[in-house]
C-alpha positions as CSV (number, residue, x, y, z in Angstrom):
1,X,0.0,0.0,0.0
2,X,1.0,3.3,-1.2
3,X,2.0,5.9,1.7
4,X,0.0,9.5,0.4
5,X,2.7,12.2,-0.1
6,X,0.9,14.4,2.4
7,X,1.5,12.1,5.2
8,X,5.0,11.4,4.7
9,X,5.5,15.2,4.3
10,X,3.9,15.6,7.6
11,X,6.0,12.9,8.9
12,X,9.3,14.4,7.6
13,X,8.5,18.0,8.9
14,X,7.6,16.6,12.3
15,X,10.7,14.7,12.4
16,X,12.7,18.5,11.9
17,X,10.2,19.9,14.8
18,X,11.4,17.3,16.9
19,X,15.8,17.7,15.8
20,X,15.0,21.7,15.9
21,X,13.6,21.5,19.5
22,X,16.5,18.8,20.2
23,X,19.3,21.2,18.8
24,X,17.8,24.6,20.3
25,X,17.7,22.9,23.9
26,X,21.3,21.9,23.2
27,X,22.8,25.3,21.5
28,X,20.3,28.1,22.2
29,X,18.6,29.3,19.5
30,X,21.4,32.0,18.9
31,X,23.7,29.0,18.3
32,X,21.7,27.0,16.1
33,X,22.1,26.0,12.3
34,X,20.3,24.9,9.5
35,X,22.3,22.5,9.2
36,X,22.2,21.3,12.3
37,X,19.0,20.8,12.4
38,X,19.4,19.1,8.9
39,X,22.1,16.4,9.8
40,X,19.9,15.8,13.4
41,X,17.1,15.0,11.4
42,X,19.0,13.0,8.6
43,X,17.9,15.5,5.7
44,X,19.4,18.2,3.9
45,X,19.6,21.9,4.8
46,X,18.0,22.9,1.7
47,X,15.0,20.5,2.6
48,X,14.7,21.9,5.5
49,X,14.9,25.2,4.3
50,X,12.1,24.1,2.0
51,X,9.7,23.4,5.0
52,X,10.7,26.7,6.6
53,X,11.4,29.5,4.7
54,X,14.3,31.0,7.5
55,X,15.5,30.1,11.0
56,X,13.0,32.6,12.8
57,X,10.4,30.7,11.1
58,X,11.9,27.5,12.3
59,X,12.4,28.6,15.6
60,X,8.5,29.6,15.6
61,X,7.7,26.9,14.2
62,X,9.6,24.4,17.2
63,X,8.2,26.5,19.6
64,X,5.0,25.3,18.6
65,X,5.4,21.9,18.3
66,X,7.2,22.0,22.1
67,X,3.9,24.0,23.7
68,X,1.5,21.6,21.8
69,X,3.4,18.7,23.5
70,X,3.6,20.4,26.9
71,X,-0.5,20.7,26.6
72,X,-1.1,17.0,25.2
73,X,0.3,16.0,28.4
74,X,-1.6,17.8,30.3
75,X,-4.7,16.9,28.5
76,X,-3.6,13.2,29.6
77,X,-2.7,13.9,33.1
78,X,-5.5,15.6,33.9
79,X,-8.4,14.5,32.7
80,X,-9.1,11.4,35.3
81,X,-8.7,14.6,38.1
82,X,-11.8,14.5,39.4
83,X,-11.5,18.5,41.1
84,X,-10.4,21.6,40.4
85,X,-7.9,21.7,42.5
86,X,-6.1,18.7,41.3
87,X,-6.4,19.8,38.0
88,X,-4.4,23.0,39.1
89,X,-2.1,21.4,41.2
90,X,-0.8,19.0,38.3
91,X,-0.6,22.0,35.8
92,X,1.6,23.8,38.5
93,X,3.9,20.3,39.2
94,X,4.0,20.4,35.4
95,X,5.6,24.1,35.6
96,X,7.6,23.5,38.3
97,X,9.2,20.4,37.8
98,X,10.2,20.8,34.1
99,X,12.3,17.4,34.1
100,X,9.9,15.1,35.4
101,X,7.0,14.6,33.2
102,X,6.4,13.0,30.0
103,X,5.6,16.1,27.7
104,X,8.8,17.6,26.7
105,X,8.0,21.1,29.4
106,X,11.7,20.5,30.4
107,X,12.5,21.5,26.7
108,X,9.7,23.7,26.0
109,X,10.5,25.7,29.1
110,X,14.2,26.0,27.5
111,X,12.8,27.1,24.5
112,X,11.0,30.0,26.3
113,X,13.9,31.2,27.5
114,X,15.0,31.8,23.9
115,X,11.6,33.0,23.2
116,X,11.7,35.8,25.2
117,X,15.3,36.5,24.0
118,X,14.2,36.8,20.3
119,X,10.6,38.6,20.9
120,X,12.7,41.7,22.1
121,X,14.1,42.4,18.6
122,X,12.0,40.5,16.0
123,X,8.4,41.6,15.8
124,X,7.4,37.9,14.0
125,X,8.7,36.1,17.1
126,X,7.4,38.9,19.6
127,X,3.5,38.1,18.0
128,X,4.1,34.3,18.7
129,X,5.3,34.8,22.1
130,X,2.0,37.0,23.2
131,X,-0.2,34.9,21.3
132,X,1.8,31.5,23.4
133,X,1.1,34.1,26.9
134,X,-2.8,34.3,26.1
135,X,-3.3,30.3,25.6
136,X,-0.8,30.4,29.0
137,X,-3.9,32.6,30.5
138,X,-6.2,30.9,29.0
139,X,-5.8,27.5,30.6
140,X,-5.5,28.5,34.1
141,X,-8.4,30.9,33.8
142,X,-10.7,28.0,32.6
143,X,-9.6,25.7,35.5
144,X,-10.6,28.4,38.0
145,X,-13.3,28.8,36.1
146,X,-14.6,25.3,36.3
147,X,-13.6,25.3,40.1
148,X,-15.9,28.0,40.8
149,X,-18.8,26.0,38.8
150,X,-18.0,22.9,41.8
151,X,-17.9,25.6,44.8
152,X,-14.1,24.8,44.9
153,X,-13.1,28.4,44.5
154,X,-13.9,32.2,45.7
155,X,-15.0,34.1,44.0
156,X,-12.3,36.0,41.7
157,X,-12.1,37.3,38.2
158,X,-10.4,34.2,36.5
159,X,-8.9,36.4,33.9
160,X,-6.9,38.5,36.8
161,X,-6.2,35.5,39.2
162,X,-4.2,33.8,35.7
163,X,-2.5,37.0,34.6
164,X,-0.8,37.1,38.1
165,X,-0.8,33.4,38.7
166,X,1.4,32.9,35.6
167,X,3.9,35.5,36.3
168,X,4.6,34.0,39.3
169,X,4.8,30.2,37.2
170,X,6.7,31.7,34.7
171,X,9.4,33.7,37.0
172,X,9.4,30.5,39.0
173,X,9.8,28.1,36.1
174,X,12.7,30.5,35.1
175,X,14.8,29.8,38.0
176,X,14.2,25.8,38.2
177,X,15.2,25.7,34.5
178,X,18.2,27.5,35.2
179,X,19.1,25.0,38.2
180,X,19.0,27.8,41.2
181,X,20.0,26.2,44.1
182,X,17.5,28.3,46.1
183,X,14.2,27.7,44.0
184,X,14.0,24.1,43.8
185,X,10.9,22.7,42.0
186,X,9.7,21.4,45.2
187,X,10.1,24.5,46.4
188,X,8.5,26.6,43.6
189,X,5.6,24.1,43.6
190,X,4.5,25.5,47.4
191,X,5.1,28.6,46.8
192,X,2.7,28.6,43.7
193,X,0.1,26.5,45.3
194,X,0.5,28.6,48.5
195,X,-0.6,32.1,47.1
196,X,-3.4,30.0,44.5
197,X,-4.6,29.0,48.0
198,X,-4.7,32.6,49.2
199,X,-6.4,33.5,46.3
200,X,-8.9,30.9,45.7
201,X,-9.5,30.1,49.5
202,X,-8.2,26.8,49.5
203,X,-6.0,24.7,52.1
204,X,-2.9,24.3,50.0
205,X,-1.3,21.1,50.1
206,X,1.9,20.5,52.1
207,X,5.2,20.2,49.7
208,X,7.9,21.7,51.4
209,X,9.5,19.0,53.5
210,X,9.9,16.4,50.9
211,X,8.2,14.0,53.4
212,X,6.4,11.6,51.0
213,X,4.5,14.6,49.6
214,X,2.0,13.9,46.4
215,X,3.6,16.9,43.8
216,X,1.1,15.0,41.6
217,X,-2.1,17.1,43.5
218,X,-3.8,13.6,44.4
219,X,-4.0,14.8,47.6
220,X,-6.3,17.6,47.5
């Protein structure tokens, strides 16, 4: 049987996604090469250039690929949460502990970093990013949402709660990525869960002394 050309084109560009975010993580975007990206993905520069266009486009382009995996995981990992509350507390464990979860956020939280870098100069990069910050929002302000629907939660503006909640993930999420030796992700997890408790008048749970603690939220 006959493999349609669309679907092996689809393949082939996903496999570049995949060496672009690979190479990026490695290198910094900065760094990073067509051809690297070629010879990691076994093609030719000129095919990938093909797919493409240029490396901002590329870089745009991996950036996507890396959220949409970071999301598909969460999709799986919380949809048997039977709360609110659980459902918010894996989505901050997610954040916070970058390397321990199986949708690529270690990498796509690298990727940010060069992200931000990029959106300060190039207007094409800087749309991405604030379009990437509003589906950021977005999430957090539905989960509050639903937890107010169950009584789980006070009554706040979602919209406001998630613009401050994810500064605080994402200057939290900064430091664990960059390996502080002060803000573990243990540590960023409680902190985060801490002021969402303040916020949403909920008993955070305890997950600062490491003692057998659930990070996962089943405990909620």
């Amino acid at each position: 049987m006959t493999v349609p050309a669309v679907a092996v084109a689809d393949v082939r560009r996903e496999q570049m996604l995949q060496a672009a975010v690979a190479v990026i993580v490695e290198r910094g975007f900065p760094e990073t090469r067509i051809t690297d990206v070629a010879e990691r993905a076994g093609a030719s520069p000129a095919l990938v250039v093909y797919y493409f266009k240029t490396k901002s486009n590329l870089l745009v382009e991996a950036l996507r690929y890396g959220e949409d995996l970071f999301y598909d995981a969460g999709s799986r990992r919380t949809a048997a949460l039977e709360s609110a509350r659980q459902r918010l507390a894996e989505i901050v464990r997610m954040s916070c502990n970058p390397g321990d979860d199986d949708g690529g956020s270690a990498e796509s939280r690298v990727l940010w970093l060069d992200l931000w870098a990029q959106s300060v100069r190039h207007p094409e990069v800087a749309r991405v990013r604030e379009e990437f910050d509003e589906r950021w929002r977005r999430t957090i302000a539905t989960v509050v949402a639903d937890g107010q629907r169950t009584g789980e939660f006070a009554d706040v503006v979602p919209e406001d709660f998630a613009l401050s909640f994810t500064a605080l993930l994402d200057g939290l999420g900064v430091q664990v990525a960059l390996r502080d030796s002060v803000i573990t992700g243990e540590r960023a997890f409680a902190l985060c869960m801490d002021y969402a408790g303040q916020q949403l008048g909920f008993e955070p749970p305890d997950s600062t002394g490491g003692h057998g603690v659930d990070l996962r939220g089943g405990a909620l």
